[in-house]
ZADO-1210 file (C-alpha; in nm, 4 decimals, padded with zeros to 6 digits):
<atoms>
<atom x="02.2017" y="00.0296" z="01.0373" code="UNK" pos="1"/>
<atom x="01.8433" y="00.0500" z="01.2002" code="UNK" pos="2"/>
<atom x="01.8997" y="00.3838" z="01.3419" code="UNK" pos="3"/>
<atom x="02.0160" y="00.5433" z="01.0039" code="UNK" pos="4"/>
<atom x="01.7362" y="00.3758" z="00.8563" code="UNK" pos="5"/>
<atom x="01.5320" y="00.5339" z="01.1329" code="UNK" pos="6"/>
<atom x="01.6246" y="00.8258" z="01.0856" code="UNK" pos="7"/>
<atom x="01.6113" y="00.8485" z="00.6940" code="UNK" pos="8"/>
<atom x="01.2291" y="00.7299" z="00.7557" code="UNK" pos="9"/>
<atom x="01.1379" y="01.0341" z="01.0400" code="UNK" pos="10"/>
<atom x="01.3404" y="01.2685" z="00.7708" code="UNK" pos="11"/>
<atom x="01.1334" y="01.2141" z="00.4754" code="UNK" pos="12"/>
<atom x="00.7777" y="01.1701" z="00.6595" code="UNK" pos="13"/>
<atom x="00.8858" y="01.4835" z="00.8427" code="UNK" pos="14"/>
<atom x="00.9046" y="01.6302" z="00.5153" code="UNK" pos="15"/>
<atom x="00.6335" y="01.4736" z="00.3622" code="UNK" pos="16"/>
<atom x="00.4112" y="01.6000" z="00.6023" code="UNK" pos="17"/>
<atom x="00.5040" y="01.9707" z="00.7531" code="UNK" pos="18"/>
<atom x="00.3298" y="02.2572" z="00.6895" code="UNK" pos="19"/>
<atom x="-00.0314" y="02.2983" z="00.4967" code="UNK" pos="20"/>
<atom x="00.1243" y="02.4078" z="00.1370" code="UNK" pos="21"/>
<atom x="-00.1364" y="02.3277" z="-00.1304" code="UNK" pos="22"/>
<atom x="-00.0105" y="02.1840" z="-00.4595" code="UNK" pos="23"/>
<atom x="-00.1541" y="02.3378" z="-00.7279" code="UNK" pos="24"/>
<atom x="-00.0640" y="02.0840" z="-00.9716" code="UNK" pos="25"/>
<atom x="-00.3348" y="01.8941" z="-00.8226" code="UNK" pos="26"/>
<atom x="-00.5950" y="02.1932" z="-00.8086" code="UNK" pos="27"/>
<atom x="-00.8467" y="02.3517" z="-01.0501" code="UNK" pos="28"/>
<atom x="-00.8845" y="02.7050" z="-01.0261" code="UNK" pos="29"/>
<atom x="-01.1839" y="02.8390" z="-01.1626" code="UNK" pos="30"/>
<atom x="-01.2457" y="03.2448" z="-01.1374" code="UNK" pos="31"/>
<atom x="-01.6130" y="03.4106" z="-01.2970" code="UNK" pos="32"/>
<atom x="-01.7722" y="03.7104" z="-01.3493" code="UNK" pos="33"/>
<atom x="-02.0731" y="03.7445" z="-01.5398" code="UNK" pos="34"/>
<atom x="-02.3487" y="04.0553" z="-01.5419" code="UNK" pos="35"/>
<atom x="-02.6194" y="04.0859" z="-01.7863" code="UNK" pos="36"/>
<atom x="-02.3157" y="04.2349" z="-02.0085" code="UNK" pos="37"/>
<atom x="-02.0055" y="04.0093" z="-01.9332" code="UNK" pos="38"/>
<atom x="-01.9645" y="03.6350" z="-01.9044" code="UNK" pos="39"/>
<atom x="-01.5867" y="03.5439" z="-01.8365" code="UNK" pos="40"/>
<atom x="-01.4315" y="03.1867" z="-01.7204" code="UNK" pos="41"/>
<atom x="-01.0785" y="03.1717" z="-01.6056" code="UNK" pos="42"/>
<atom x="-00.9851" y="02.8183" z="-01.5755" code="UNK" pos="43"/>
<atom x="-00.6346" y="02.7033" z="-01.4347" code="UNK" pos="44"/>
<atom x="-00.5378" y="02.3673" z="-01.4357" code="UNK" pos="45"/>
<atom x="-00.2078" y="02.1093" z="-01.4973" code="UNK" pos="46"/>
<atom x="-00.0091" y="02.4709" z="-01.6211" code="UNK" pos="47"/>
<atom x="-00.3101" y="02.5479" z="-01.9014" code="UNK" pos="48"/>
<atom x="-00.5433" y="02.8929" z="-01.8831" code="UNK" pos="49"/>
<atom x="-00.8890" y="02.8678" z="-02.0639" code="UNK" pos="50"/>
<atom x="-01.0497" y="03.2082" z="-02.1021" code="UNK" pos="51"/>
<atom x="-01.4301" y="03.1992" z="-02.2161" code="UNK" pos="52"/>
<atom x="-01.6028" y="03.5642" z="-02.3028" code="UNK" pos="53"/>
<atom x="-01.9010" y="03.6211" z="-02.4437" code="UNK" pos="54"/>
<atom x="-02.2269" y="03.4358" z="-02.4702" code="UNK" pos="55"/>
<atom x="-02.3946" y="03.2291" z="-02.7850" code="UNK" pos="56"/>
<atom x="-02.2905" y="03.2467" z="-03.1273" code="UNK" pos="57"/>
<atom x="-01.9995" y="03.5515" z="-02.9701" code="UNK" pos="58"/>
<atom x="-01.8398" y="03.3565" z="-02.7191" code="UNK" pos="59"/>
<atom x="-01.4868" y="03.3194" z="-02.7819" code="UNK" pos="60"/>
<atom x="-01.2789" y="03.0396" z="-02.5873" code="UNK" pos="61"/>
<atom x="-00.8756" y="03.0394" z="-02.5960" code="UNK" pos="62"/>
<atom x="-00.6722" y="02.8088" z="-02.4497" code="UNK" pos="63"/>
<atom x="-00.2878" y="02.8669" z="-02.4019" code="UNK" pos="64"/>
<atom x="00.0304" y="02.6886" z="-02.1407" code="UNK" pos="65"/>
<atom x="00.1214" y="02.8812" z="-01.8499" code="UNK" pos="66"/>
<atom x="00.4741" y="02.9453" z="-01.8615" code="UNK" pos="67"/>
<atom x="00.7227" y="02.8087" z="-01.5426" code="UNK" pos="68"/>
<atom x="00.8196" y="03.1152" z="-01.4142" code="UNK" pos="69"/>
<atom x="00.3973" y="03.2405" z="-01.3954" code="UNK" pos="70"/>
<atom x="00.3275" y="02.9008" z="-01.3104" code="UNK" pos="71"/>
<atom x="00.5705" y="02.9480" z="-01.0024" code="UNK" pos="72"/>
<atom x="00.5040" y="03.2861" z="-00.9324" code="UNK" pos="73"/>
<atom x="00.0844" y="03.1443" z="-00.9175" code="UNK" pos="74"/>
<atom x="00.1995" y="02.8531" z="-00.7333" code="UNK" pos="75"/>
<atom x="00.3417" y="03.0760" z="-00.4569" code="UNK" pos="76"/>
<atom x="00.0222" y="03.2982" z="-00.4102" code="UNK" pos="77"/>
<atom x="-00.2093" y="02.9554" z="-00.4140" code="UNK" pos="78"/>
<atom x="00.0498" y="02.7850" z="-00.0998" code="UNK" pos="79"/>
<atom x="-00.0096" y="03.1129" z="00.1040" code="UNK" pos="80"/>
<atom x="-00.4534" y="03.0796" z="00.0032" code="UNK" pos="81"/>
<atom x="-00.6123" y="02.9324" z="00.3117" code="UNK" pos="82"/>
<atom x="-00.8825" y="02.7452" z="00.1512" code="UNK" pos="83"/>
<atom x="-01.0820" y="02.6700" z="00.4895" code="UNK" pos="84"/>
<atom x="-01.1610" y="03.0182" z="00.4807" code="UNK" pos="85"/>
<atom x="-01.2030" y="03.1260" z="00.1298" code="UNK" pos="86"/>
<atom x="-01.6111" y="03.1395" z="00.1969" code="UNK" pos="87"/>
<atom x="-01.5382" y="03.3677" z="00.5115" code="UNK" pos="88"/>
<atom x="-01.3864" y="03.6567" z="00.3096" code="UNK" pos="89"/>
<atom x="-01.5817" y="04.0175" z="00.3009" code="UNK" pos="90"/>
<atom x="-01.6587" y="04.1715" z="-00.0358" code="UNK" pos="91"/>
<atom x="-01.5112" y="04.5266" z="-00.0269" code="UNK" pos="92"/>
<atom x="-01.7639" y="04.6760" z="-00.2641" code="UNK" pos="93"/>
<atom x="-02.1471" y="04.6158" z="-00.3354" code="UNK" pos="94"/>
<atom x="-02.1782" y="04.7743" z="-00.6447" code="UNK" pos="95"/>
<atom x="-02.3146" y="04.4459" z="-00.8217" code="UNK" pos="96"/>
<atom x="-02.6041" y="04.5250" z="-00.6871" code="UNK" pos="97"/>
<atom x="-02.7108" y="04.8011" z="-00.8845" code="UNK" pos="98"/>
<atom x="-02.5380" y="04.6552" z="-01.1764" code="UNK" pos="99"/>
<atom x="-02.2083" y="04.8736" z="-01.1637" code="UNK" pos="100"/>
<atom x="-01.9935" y="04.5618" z="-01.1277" code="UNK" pos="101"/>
<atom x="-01.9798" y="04.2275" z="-01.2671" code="UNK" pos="102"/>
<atom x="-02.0653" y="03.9513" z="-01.0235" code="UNK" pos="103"/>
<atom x="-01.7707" y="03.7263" z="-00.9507" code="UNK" pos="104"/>
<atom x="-01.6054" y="03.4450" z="-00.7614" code="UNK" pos="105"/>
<atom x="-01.3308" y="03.2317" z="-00.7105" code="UNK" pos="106"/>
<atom x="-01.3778" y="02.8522" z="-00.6958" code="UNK" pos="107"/>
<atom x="-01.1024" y="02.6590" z="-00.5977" code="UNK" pos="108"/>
<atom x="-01.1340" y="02.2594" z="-00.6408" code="UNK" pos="109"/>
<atom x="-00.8752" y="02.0555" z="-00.4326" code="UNK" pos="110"/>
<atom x="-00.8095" y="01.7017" z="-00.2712" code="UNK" pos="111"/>
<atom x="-01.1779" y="01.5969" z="-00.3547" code="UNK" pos="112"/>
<atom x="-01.3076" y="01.9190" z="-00.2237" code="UNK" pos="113"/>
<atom x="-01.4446" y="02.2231" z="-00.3599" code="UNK" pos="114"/>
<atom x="-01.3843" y="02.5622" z="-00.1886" code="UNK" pos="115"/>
<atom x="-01.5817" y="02.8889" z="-00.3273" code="UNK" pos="116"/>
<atom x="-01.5728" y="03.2015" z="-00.2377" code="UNK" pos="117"/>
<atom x="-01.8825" y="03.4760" z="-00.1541" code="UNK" pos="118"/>
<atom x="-01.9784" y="03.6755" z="-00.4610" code="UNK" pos="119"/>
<atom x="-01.7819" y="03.9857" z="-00.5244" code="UNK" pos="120"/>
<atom x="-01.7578" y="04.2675" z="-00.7536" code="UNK" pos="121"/>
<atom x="-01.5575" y="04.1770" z="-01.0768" code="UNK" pos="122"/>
<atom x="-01.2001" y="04.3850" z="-01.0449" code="UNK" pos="123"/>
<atom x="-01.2263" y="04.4484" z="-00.6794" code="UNK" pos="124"/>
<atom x="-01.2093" y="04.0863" z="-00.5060" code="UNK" pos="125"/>
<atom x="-01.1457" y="04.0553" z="-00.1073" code="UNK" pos="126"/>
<atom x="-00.8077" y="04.1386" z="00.0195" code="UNK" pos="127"/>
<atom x="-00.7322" y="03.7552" z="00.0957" code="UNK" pos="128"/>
<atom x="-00.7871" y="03.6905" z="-00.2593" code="UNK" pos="129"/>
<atom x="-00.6402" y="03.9861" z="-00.4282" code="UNK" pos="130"/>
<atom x="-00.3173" y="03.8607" z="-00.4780" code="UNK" pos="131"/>
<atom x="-00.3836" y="03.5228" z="-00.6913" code="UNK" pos="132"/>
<atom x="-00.6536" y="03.7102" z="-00.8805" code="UNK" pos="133"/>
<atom x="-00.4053" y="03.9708" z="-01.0137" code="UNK" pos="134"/>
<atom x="-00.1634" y="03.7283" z="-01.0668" code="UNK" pos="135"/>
<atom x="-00.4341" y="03.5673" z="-01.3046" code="UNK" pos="136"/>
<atom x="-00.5565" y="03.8491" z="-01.4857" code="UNK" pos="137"/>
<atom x="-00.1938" y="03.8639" z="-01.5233" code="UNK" pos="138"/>
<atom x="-00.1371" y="03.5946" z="-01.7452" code="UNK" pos="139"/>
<atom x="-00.4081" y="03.6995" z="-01.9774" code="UNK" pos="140"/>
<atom x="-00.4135" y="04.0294" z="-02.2147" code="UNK" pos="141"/>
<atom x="-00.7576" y="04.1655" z="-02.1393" code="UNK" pos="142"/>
<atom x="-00.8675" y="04.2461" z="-01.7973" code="UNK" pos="143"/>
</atoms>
């Protein structure tokens, strides 16, 4: 009886504990880009999208649920993210610097930590990050 128990015990911990999969349940994902003309929030959190655009008395701020099947489909981009190395990743383009891009980033807040990403021209992020940030400008209608 102490070996199955044993063995039921090294089963789950074993499970419990392999591989470095991020939950995103428990993260916030917060994408911006902002320029002298653009000011967008992305925020992704417990299956909910905020989108804020605009500035002042213009801003507009909608709030909608993430359906399961985008929820899963983000949830298997986030897993493959290595967040250790988010900071590390080279911006393809410079063209924020003469003002011919938005600047943006990609802020990731997870297991007490936050993990943000070098500036990077709005619409053209870092390979690493390409993925997820399609797959959120997916799930709203403007881009």
């Amino acid at each position: 009886m102490k070996t199955i128990a044993m063995l039921l015990f090294t089963l789950i911990m074993g499970k419990g504990c392999s591989g470095n999969s991020a939950d995103l349940a428990l993260a916030k994902i917060t994408y911006t880009a902002q320029s002298r003309g653009v000011n967008k929030v992305i925020i992704i959190q417990n299956k909910n999208i905020t989108v804020e655009s605009g500035r002042g008395k213009e801003a507009t701020i909608a709030t909608a649920t993430i359906s399961e099947g985008d929820w899963s489909e983000l949830a298997r981009k986030f897993e493959k993210m290595d967040l250790e190395k988010i900071e590390t990743y080279a911006d393809p383009s410079q063209e924020r610097f003469y003002d011919g891009a938005a600047i943006a980033n990609l802020t990731v807040e997870y297991n007490g930590k936050t993990y943000r990403s070098k500036d990077f021209d709005h619409g053209n992020p870092p390979n690493e990050l390409k993925a997820i940030v399609d797959q959120i400008f997916s799930l709203i209608s403007e881009k």
